[in-house]
C-alpha positions as CSV (number, residue, x, y, z in Angstrom):
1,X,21.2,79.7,7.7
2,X,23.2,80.2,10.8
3,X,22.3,76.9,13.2
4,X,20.7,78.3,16.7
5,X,19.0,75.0,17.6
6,X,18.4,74.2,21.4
7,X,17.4,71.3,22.2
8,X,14.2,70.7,23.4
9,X,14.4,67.0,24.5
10,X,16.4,65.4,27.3
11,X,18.8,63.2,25.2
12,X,18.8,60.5,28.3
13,X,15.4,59.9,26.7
14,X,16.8,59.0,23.6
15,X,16.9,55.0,22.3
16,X,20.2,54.5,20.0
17,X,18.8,52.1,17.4
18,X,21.6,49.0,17.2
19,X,22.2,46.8,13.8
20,X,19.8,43.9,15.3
21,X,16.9,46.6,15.3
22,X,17.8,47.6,12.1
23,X,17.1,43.8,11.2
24,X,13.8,43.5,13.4
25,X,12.7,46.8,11.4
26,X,13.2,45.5,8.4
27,X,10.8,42.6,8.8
28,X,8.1,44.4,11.0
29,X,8.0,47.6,8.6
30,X,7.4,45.4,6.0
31,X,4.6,44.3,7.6
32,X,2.9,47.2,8.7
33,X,3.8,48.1,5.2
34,X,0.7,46.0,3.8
35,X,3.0,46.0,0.9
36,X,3.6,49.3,0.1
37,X,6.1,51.8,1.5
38,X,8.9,50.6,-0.6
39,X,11.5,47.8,0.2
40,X,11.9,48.0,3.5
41,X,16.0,45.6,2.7
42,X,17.0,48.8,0.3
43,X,16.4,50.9,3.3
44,X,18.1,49.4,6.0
45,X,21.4,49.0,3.4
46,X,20.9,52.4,3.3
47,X,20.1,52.9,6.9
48,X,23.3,50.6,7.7
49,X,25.8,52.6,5.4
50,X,24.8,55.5,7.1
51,X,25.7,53.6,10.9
52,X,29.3,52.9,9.1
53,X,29.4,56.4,8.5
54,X,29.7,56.9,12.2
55,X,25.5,58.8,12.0
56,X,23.5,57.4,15.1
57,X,19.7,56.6,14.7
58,X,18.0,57.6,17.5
59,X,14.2,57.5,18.0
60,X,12.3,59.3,20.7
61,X,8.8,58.9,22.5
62,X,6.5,62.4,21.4
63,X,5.3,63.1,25.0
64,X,9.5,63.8,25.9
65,X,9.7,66.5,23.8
66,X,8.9,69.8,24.1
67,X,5.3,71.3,22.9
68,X,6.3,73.8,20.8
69,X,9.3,71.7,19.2
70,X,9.1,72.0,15.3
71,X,8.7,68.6,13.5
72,X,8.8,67.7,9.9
73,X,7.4,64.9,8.2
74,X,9.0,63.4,5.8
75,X,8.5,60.1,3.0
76,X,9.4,59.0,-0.2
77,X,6.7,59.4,-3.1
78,X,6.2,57.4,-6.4
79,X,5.7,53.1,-7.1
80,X,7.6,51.2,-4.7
81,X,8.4,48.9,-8.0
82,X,10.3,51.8,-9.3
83,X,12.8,51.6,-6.3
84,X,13.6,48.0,-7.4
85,X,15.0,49.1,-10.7
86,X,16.4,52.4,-9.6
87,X,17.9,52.7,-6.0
88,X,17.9,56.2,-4.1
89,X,21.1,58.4,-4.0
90,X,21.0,58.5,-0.3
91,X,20.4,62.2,1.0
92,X,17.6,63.1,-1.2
93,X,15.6,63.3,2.5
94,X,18.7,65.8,3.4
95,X,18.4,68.3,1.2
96,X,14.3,68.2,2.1
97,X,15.3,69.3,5.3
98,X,17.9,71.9,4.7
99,X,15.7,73.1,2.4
100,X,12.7,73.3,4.4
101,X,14.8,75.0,7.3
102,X,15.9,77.7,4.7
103,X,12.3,78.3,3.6
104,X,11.0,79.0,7.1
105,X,14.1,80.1,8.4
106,X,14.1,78.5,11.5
107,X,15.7,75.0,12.4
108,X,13.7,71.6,12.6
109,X,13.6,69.9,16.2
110,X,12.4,66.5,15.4
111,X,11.9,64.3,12.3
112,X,8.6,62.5,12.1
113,X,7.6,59.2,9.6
114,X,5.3,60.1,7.0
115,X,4.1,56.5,7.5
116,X,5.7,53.2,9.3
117,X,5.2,50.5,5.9
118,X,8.5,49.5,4.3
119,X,11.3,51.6,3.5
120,X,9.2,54.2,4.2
121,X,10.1,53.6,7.7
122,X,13.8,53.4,7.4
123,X,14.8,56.5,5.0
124,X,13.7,58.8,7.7
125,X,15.7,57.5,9.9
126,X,18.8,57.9,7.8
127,X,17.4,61.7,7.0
128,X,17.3,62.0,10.7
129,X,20.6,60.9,11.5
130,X,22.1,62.5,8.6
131,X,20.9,66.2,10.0
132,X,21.9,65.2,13.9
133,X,18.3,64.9,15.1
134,X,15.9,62.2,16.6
135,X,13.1,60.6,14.9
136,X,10.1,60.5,16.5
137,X,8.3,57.2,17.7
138,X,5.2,57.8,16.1
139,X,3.6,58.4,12.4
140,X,0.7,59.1,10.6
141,X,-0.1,56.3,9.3
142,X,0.1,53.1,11.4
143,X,1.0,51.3,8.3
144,X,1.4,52.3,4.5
145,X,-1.3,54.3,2.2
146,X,-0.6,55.5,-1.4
147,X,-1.5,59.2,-1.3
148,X,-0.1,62.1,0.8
149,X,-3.4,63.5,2.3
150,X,-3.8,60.2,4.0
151,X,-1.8,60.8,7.2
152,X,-4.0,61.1,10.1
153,X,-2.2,64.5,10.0
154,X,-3.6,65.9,7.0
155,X,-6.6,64.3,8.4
156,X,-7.1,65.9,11.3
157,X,-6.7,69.5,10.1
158,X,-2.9,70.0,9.3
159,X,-1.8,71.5,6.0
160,X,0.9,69.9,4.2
161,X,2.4,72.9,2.2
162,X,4.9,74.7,2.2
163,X,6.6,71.1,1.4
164,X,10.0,70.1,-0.3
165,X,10.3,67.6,-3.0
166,X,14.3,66.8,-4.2
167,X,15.2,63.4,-6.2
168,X,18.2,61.6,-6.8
169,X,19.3,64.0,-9.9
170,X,19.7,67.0,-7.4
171,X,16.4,68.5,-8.1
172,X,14.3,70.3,-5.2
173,X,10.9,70.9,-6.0
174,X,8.9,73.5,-3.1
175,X,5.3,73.7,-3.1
176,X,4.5,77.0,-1.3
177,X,0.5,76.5,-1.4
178,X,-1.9,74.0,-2.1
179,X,-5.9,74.8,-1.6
180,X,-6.3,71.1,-0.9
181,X,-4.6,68.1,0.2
182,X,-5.3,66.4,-2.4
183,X,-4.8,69.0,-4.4
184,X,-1.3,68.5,-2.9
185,X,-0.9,64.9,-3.9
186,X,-1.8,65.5,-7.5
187,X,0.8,68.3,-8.2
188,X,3.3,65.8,-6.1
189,X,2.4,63.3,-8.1
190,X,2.5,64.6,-11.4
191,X,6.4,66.3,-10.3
192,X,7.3,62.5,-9.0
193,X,6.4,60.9,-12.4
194,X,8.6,64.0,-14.1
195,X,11.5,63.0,-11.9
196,X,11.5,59.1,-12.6
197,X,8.7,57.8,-10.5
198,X,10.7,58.5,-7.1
199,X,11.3,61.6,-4.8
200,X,11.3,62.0,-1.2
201,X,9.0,64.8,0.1
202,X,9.1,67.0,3.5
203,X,5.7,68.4,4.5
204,X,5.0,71.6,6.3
205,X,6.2,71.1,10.3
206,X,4.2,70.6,13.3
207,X,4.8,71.4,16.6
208,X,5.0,68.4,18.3
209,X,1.9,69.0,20.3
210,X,0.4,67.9,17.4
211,X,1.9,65.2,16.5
212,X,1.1,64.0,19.9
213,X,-2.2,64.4,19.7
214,X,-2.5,63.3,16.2
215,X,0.4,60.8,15.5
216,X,-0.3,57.3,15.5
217,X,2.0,56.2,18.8
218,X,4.6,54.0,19.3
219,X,5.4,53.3,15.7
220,X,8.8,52.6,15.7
221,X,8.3,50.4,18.7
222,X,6.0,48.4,17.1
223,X,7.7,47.6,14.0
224,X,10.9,46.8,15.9
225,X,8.9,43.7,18.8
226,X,7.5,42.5,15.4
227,X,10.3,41.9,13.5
228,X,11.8,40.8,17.1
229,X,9.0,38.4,17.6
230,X,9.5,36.5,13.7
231,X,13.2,36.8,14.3
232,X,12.5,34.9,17.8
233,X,10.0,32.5,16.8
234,X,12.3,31.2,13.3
235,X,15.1,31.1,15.9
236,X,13.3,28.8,17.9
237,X,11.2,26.5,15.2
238,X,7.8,28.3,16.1
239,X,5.1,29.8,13.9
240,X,6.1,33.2,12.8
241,X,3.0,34.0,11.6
242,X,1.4,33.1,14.6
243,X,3.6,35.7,16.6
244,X,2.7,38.4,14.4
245,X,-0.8,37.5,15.2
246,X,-0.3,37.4,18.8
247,X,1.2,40.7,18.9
248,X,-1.3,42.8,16.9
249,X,-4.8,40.8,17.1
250,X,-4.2,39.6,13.9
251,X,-6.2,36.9,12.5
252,X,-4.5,34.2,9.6
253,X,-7.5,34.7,7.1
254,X,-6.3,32.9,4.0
255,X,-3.7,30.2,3.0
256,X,-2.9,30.1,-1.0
257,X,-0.5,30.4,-4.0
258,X,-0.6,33.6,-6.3
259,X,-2.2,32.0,-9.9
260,X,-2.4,35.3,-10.9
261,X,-0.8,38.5,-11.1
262,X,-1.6,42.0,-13.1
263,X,0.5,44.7,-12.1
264,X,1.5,47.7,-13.7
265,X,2.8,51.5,-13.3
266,X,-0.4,53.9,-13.6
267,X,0.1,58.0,-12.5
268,X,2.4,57.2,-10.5
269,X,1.0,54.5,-8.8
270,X,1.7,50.5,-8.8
271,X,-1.7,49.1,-9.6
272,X,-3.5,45.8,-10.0
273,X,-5.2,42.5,-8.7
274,X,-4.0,39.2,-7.4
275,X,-5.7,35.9,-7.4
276,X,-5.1,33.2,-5.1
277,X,-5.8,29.4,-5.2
278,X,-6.4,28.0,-1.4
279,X,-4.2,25.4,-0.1
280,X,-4.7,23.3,3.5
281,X,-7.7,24.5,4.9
282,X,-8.3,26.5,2.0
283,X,-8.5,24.2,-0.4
284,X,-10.9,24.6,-2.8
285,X,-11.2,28.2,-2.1
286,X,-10.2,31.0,-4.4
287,X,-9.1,34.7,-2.9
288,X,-8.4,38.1,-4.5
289,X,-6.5,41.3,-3.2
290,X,-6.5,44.8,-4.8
291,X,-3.9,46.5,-5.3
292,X,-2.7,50.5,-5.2
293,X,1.0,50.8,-3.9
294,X,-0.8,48.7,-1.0
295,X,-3.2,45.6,-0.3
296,X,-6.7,47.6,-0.6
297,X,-9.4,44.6,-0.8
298,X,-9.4,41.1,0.3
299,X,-12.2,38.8,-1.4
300,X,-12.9,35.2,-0.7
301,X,-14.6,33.4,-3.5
302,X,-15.5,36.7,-4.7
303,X,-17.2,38.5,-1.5
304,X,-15.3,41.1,0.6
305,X,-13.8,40.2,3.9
306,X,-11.2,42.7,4.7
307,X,-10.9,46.8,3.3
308,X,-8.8,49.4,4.2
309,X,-8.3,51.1,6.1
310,X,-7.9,47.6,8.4
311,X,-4.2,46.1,7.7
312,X,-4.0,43.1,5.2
313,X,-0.7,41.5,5.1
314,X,1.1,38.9,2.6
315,X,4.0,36.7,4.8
316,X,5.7,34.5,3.4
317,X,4.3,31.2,4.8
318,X,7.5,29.4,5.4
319,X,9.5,32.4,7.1
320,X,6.7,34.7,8.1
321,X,8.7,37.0,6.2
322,X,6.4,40.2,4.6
323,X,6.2,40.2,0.8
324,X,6.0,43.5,-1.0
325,X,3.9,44.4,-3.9
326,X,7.2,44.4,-6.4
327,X,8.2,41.1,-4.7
328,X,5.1,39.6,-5.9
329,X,5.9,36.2,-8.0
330,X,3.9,33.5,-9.7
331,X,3.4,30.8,-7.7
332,X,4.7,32.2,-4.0
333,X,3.0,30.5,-1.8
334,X,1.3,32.9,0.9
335,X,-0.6,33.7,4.0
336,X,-2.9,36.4,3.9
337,X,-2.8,38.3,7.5
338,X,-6.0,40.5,8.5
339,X,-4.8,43.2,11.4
340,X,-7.2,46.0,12.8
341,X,-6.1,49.4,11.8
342,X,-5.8,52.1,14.4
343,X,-8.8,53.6,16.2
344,X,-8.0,57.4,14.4
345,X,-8.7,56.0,11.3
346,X,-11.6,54.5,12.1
347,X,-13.5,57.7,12.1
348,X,-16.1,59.0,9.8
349,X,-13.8,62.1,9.1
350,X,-11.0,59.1,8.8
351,X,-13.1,56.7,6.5
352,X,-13.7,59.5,3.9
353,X,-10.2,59.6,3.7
354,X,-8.7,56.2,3.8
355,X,-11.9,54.0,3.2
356,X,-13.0,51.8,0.4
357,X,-14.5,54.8,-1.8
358,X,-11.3,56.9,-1.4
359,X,-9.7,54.0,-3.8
360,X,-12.7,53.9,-6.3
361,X,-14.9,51.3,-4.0
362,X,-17.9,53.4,-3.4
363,X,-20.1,49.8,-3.5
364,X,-17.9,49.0,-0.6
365,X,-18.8,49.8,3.0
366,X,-15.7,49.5,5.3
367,X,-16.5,46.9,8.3
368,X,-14.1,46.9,11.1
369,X,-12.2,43.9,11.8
370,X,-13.6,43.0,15.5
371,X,-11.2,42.6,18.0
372,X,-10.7,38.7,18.5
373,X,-12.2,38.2,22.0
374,X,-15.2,39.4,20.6
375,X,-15.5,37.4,17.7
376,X,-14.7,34.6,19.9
377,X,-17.9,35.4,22.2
């Protein structure tokens, strides 16, 4: 296909990500990441062999571009687990978007993140540098879910087929039609399992109207001032965790080592439970967290605290650093970070999506984490 593209952005309003974002990314993707999304270190070698290359990364805000610009989606699908043991060739998210261009015949404007959790956040990037064009600052997630129709764009009324799947072995995969998104996710699924557990996957594009209205803003930004703000607060002998805290009206909810693990590949999917023994002002406590790709359920001593679609996050409680679900270990010693989710998935047309009974919890009614000067009243 012949390239005709105009641009439909003023590139003055375009930020250059540097190798110290890169770093901050890292950290605050994995965060946002509630432990899903991939390894956010795999990405950024990717992301930073790509910069060596001489390919820029360049993110832009989604109210600086045009309207009707056309903007893909894009994210890798399978268990994050499956990325330790088998790294990605490195333009799988390439040939997504050259395909996608050849089956609507028209070029893309703008790449958009499928969701801002690990190295979910970073492959785009490299996708988007790789085909010359700017990511956009903004995704549909606000953190990391395991299944494809939960983007708040699939959400709000956007249909995710036609869509391009294409693996490390060369394969593309198109889905022309799907009566459902979830019908989607399970024929993506079932193809992702085929190819070895791991794809990346382009969805239909949006204009970025859309993706204004519908995105969940300032994505990239975010990730970046957290990772800044650990980086910052290790640098100067301060409480990471406590920055991360600061920053998103986070709340430190549990202290405790893992005395327990179960984890295993299932359909795709990285599933299982973690149990916690409390240490400092936790002792004698006991904590659990469910587990699908991400951190689903938070119990203490066996009574829920904290559901999705609300954040919960496992740092490192030394560093602050995020831990992963395939980094999980015997015996890490952890803190367990609540942080309130954004308001569009707060919704009762979000919460059917994205709650507790989307991940097999019916018994459990999602209660929003109040915002901290409330809880403090």
């Amino acid at each position: 296909m012949a390239d005709v593209r105009k641009l439909k952005y003023d590139e003055a309003d375009l930020r250059t990500l540097t190798v110290e974002d890169l770093d901050a990314l890292e950290i605050g993707a994995g965060i946002l990441g509630t432990g899903g999304g991939g390894n956010p270190y795999q990405g950024k070698l990717l992301a930073l062999q790509a910069m060596k290359e001489g390919y820029e990364m360049k993110i832009l805000a989604t109210d600086r571009i045009e309207g009707d610009a056309l903007c893909m989606s894009i994210g890798g699908i399978g268990a994050p687990v499956v990325g330790v043991e088998r790294l990605r060739e490195g333009r799988e998210g390439l040939r997504c978007l050259r395909a996608m261009e050849d089956l609507i015949r028209a070029p893309i404007d703008a790449m958009v993140c499928e969701e801002i959790g690990g190295a979910n956040a970073i492959n785009p990037l490299v996708t988007a540098a790789l085909g010359g064009l700017p990511m956009l600052d903004c995704d549909g997630m606000g953190r990391a879910f395991p299944e494809m129709q939960m983007t708040t764009f699939s959400i709000y009324g956007h249909s995710s087929t036609p869509s391009v799947m294409c693996d490390l072995h060369g394969n593309a995969v198109i889905f022309s039609h799907a009566v459902s998104e979830v019908w989607h996710e399970r024929m993506a699924r079932a193809c992702v399992v085929a190819q070895g557990g791991g794809a990346m996957l382009a969805t239909a594009p949006m204009q970025a109207h859309y993706v204004h209205q519908y995105g969940i803003p300032k994505s990239y930004t975010k990730a970046i001032a957290l990772g800044e703000a650990v980086i910052r607060a290790r640098k100067a002998q301060a409480d990471p965790i406590a920055a991360v805290c600061a920053l998103e009206d986070g709340r430190r909810i549990f202290n405790g080592k893992i005395s327990d693990l179960k984890r295993h590949l299932r359909g795709g999917f990285a599933v299982g439970d973690m149990e916690l023994t409390g240490f400092d002002d936790c002792t004698g406590q006991t904590a659990s967290v469910a587990i699908q790709n991400e951190f689903l359920i938070f119990r203490r001593n066996g009574e829920v605290e904290v559901t999705v679609p609300d954040l919960i996050v496992l740092l490192d409680v030394d560093t602050g650093y995020p831990i992963t679900t395939e980094m999980l270990r015997y015996g890490q010693r952890v803190a367990v970070v609540a942080i309130p989710c954004h308001a569009l998935l707060r919704t009762p047309r979000a919460l059917d999506v994205v709650g507790p009974a989307a991940f097999g919890y019916p018994e459990i009614t999602f209660s929003p984490l109040p915002a901290l000067a409330q809880k403090a009243a």
